[in-house]
C-alpha positions as a printed Julia matrix, in Angstrom:
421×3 Matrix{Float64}:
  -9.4    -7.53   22.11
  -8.71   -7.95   18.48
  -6.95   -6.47   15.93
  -7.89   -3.73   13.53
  -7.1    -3.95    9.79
  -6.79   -0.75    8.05
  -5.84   -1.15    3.55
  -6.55    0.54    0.52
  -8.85   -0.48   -1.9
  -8.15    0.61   -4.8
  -5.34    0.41   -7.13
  -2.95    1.65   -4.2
  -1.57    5.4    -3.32
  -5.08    5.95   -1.53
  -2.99    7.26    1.59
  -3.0     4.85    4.13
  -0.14    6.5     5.84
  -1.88    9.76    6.98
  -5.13    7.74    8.01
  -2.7     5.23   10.2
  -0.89    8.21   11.31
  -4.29    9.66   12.65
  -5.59    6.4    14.14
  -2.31    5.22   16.2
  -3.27    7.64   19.08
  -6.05    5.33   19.81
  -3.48    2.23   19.2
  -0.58    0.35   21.7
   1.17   -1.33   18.36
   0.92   -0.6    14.69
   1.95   -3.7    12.16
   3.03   -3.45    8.53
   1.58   -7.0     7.38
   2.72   -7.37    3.56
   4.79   -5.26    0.74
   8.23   -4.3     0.81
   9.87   -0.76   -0.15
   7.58   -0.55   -3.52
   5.4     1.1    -0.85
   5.01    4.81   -0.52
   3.4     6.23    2.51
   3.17    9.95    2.99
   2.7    11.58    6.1
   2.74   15.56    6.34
   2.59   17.69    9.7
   3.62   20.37   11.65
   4.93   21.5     8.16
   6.95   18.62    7.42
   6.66   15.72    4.51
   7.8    12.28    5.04
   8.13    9.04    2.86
   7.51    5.87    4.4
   8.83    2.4     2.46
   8.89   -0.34    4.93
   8.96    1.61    8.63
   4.91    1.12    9.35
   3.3     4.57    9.93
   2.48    4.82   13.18
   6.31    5.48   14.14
   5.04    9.45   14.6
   3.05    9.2    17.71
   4.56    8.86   20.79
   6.26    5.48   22.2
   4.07    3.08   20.41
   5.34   -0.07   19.41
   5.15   -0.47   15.22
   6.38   -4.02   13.85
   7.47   -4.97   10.34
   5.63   -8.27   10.12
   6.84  -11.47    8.58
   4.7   -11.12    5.21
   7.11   -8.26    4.53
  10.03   -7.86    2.06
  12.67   -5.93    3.73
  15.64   -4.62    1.79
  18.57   -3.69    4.37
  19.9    -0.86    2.14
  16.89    1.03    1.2
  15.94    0.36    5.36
  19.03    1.86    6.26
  18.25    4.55    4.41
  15.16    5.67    5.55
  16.0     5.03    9.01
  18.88    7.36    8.8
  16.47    9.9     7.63
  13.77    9.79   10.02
  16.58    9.93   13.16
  18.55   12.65   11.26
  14.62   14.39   11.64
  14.47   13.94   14.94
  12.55   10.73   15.23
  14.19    7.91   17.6
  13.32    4.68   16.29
  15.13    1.75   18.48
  13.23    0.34   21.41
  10.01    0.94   19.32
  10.54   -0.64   15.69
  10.7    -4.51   16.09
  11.35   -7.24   13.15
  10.25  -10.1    12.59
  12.73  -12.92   12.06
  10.36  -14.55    9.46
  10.33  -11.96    7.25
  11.91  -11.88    4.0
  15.25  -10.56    2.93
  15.61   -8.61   -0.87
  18.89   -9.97   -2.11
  21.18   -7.67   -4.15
  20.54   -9.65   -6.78
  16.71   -9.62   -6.8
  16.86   -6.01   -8.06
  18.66   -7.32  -11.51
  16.49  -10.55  -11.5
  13.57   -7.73  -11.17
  14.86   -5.72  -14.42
  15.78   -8.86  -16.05
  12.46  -10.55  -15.71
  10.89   -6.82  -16.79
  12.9    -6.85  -19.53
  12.0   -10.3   -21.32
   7.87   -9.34  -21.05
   8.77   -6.89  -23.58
   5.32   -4.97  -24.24
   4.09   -6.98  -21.28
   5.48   -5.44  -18.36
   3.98   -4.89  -15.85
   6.22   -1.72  -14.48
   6.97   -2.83  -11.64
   8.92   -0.44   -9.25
  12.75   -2.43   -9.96
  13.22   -2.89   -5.83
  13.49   -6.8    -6.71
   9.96   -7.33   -4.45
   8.87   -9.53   -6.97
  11.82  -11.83   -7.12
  12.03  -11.77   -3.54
   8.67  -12.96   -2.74
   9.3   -15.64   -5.66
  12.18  -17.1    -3.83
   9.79  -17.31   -0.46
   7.42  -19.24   -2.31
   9.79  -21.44   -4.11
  11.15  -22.03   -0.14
  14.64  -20.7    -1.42
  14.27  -17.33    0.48
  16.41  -15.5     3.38
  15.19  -14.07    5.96
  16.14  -11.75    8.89
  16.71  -14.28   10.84
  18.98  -16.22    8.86
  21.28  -12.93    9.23
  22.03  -14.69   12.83
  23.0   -18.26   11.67
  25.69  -19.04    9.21
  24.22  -16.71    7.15
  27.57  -16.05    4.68
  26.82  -19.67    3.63
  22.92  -19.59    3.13
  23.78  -16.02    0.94
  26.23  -17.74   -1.35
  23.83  -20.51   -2.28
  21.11  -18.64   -3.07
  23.31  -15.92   -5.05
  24.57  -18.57   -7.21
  21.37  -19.85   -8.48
  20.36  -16.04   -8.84
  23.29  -15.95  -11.07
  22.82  -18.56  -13.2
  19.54  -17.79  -13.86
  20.69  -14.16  -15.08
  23.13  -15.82  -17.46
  20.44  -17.75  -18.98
  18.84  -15.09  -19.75
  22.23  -13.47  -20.55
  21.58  -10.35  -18.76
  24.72   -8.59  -17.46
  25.49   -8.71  -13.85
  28.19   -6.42  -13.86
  26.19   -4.29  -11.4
  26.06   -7.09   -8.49
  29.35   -6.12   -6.71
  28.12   -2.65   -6.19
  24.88   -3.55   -4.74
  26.55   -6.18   -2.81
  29.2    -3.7    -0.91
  25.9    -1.31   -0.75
  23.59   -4.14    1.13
  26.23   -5.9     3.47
  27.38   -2.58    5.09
  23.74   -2.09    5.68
  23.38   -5.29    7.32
  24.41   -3.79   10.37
  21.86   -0.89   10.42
  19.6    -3.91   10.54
  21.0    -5.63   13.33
  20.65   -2.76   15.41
  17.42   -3.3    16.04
  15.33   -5.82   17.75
  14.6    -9.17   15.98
  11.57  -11.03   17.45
   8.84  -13.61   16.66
   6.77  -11.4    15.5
   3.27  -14.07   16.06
   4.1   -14.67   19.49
   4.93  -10.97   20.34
   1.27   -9.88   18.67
  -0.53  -12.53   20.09
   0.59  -12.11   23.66
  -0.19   -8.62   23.12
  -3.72   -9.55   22.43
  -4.19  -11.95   25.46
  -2.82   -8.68   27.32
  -5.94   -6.86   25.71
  -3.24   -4.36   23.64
  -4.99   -2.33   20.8
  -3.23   -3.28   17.89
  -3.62   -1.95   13.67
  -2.46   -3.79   11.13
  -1.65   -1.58    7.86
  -1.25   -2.9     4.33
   0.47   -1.54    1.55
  -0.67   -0.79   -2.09
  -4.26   -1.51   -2.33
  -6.88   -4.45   -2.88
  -7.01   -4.47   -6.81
  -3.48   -5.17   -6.9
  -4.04   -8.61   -4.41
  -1.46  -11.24   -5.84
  -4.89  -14.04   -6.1
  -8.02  -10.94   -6.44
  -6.43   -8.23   -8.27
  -6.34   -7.2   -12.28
  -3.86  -10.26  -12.86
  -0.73  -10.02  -13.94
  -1.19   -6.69  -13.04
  -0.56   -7.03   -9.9
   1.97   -6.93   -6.58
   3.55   -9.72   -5.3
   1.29  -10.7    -2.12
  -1.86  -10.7    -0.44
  -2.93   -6.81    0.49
  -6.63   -7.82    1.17
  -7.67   -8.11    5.06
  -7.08  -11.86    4.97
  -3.24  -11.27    4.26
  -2.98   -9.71    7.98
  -3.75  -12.97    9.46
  -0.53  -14.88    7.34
   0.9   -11.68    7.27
   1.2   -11.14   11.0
   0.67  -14.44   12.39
  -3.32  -13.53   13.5
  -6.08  -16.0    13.38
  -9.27  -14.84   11.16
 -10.93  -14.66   14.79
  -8.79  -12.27   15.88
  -9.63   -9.52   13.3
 -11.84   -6.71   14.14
 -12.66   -3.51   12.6
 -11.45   -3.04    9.17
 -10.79   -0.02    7.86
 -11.26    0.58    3.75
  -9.37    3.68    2.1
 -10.09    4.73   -1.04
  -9.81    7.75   -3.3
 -12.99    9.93   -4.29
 -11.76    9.62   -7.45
  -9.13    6.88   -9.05
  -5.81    6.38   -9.83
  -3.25    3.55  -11.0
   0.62    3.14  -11.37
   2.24    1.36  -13.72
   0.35   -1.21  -16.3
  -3.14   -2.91  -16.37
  -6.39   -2.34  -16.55
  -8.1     0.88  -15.61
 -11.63    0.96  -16.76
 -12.65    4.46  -15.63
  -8.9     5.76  -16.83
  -9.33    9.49  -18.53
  -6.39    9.95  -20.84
  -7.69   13.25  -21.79
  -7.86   17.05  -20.24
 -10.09   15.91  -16.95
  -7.59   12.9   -16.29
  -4.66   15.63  -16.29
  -6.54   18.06  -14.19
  -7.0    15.35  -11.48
  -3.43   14.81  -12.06
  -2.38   18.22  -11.27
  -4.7    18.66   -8.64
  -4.57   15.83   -6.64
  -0.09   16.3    -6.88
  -0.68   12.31   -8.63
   3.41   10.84   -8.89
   4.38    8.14   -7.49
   6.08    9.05   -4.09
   8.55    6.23   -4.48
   9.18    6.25   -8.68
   8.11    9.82   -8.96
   6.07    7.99  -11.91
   2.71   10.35  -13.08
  -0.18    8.53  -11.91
  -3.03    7.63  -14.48
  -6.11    9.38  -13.77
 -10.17    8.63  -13.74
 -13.18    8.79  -11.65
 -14.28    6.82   -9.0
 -15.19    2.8   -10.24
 -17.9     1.41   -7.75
 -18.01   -1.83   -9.38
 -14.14   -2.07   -8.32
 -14.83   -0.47   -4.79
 -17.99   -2.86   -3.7
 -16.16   -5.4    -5.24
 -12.73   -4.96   -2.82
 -15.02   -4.26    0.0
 -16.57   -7.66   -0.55
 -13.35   -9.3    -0.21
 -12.15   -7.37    2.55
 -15.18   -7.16    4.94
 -14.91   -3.64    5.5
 -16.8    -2.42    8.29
 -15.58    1.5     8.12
 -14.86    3.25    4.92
 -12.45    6.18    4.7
 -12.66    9.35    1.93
  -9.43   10.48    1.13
  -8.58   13.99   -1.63
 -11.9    14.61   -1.48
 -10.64   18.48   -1.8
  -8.79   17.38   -5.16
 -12.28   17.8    -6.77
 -13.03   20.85   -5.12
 -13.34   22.96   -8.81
 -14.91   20.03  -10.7
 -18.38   21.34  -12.54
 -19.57   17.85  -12.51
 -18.94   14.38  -10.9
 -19.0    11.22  -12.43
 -19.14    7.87  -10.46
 -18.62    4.52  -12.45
 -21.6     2.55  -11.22
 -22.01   -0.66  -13.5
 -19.68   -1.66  -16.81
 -20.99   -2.42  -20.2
 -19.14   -5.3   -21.61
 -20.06   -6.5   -25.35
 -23.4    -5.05  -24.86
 -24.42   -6.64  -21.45
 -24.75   -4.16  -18.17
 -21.96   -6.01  -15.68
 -22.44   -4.73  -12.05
 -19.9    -7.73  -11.04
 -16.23   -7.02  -11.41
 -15.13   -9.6   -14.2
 -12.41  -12.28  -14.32
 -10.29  -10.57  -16.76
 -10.64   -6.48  -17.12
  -9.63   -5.54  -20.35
 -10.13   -2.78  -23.22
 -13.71   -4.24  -23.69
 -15.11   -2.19  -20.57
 -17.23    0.82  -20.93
 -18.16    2.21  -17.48
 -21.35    3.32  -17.48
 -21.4     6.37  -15.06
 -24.08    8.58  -12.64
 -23.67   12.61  -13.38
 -23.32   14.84  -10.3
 -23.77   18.56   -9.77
 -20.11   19.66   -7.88
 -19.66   21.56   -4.95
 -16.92   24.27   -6.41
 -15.55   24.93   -3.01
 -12.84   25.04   -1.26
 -13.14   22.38    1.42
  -9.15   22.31    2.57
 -10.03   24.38    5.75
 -12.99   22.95    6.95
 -12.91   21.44   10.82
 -16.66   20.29   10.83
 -19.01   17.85    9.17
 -21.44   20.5     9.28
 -19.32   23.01    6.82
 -19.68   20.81    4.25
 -21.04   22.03    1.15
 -24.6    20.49    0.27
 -23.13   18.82   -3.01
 -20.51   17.34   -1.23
 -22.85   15.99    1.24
 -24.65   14.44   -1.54
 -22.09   13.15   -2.86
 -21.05   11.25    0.0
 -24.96    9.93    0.88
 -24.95    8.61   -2.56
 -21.36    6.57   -1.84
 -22.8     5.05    1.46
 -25.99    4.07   -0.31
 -24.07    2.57   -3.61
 -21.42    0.85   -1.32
 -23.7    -0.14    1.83
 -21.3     1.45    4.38
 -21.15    4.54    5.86
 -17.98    6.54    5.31
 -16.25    7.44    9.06
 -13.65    9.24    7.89
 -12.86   11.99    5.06
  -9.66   13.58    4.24
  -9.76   17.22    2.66
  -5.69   17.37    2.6
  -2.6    15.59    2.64
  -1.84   16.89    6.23
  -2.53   15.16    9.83
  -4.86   18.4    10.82
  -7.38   17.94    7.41
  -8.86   15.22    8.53
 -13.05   15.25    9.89
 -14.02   12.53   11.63
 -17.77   12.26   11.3
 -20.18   11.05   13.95
């Protein structure tokens, strides 16, 4: 038995959270293996939304076991928070969510560190989400982090240390910390919301579950072009979201990793700064906007727009070694005359098919036209409903890409999803 990987691969927001939501039937255990509460995953059914941040998505079906992993950044206050939510919903999380002990804490004052270190880049930034993620994950590579399990011993004294060189890097930069005591009150009552539930060792717990032949899915957060070492650097998250980060991120040898799963968009879109080569700043850009519903579901922040950049996609599923590729808002083009797919770049002159080092305003996509289907696809249960341009445009994906697409999503909810055979 081994375990499944299931990311995004583009710039995040592809909706891993509905596609993990569908698979965990067929899953034991479901493990969030990087990202902290700058993640967004929305699940809608039986008429209801929901907004995952750091609970993994497969909490919605049945008694399966879902882990937060130890490659996670877990803030107690913004946990408590959602947790409250889900049970006030109905949904009875303890005895089935289980943390890791190795995972990392977000201090109260990683969120100012986060705005203060915004704040000095100036026209730099690279608008991030202000959850202190970035700060936090600093502090586990600089081996000055917390983590949950540190909340069991003498952690009062451990907190104090590290607040004080938080601190004194803040006045450096003379940024005003006025806010800390707030946060502060805000986190510790939370720590007990926390504590509540069950802290384990997260890599012994998976990997007696895979001796016991247990199915098990790992899900990422944000997508591949935002990797911390293969993303558009700087613009990027704070860890690993490629398939390789489930191994450090839950503890797994590279052995141990099966299927893995690929989401992307049938179209593109990007929060925040950085490059965006197929970006349309114009009318089509805000139609896919409007269309596709395209705000962040944590910031609320309008996503930038564009069409669908195959030298990106082949280039994350390289780097992943994605075996199964899933379509998601395919419907959001639905009313689209034409289709354009980014197939190669033109940079200075010379036709690139390999994404480059550094991405910058010197791009020019060079793009394949396609007729559109014009229909409405949101209530279509079969493969075989499809429209024949739609159908076309998914041959031509397989054949540009070299996998086939298992999967395609003509909604945001659970029931508009075909699985194709």
């Amino acid at each position: 038995m081994k375990v499944d990987v299931l990311l995004g691969l583009q710039w995040g927001d592809e909706g891993k959270g509905k596609i993990v939501d569908v698979l965990t039937p067929g899953y034991e255990i479901v493990a969030r293996f990087q990202g902290g509460p700058n993640a967004g995953h929305t699940l809608e059914f039986e008429g209801k939304k929901y907004v995952l941040r750091s609970v993994p998505s497969g909490i919605f079906q049945g008694d399966k076991i879902n882990i937060i992993g130890n490659g996670v950044v877990l803030d107690p206050a913004l946990f408590k928070g959602e947790i409250e939510a889900l049970e006030s919903s109905g949904h009875k999380l303890k005895g089935r969510l289980l943390i890791s002990k190795k995972a990392h804490l977000i201090l109260p004052a990683h969120r100012l560190l986060d705005a203060c270190y915004e704040a000095s880049k100036g026209d730099s930034r690279i608008g991030t989400t202000g959850k202190g993620i970035g700060p936090a994950y600093t502090d586990k590579i600089s081996r000055n982090g917390l983590r949950v399990g540190d909340l069991l011993h003498n952690f009062d004294e451990k907190y104090k240390s590290a607040t004080e060189k938080h601190l004194k890097i803040l006045n450096q930069y003379g940024f005003d910390t006025a806010a800390l005591a707030g946060i502060e009150k805000e986190w510790f009552a939370s720590v007990a919301k926390l504590k509540e539930f069950t802290f384990i060792d997260s890599e012994h717990y998976i990997n007696n579950a895979i001796k016991q032949e247990k199915k098990i899915l790992a899900e990422g957060a944000q997508g591949t072009m935002l990797d911390i070492d293969f993303g558009s650097y700087p613009f990027v998250t704070s860890s690993n979201t490629i398939a390789a980060g489930a191994c450090t991120g839950l503890g797994v040898a590279p052995c141990k990793i099966g299927e893995v799963f690929g989401i992307f968009k049938a179209y593109c879109t990007r929060v925040g700064s950085g490059p965006f080569p197929t970006e349309l700043p114009d009318g089509t850009g805000d139609k896919l906007r409007e269309y596709g519903f395209e705000f962040g579901s944590v910031t609320g922040r309008p996503r930038r727009c564009g069409w669908i950049d195959l030298v990106a996609l082949r280039y994350a599923i390289m780097i992943d070694g994605v075996t199964q590729l899933i379509m998601m808002k395919s419907d959001v083009l639905d009313s689209f005359e034409t289709i354009k797919a980014c197939v190669s770049y033109e940079i200075n002159g010379e036709k690139v098919s390999d994404f480059p080092f550094e991405a910058d305003d010197n791009i020019k996509p060079v793009y394949v036209e396609m007729k559109g289907w014009q229909t409405d696809m949101t209530k279509m249960q079969e493969e075989k409903e499809f429209p024949e341009e739609f159908g076309d445009y998914i041959a031509f994906l397989e054949k540009e890409l070299g996998i086939p697409i298992s999967i395609v999503s003509l909604g945001p909810d659970r029931a508009q999803t075909i699985i194709r055979k």
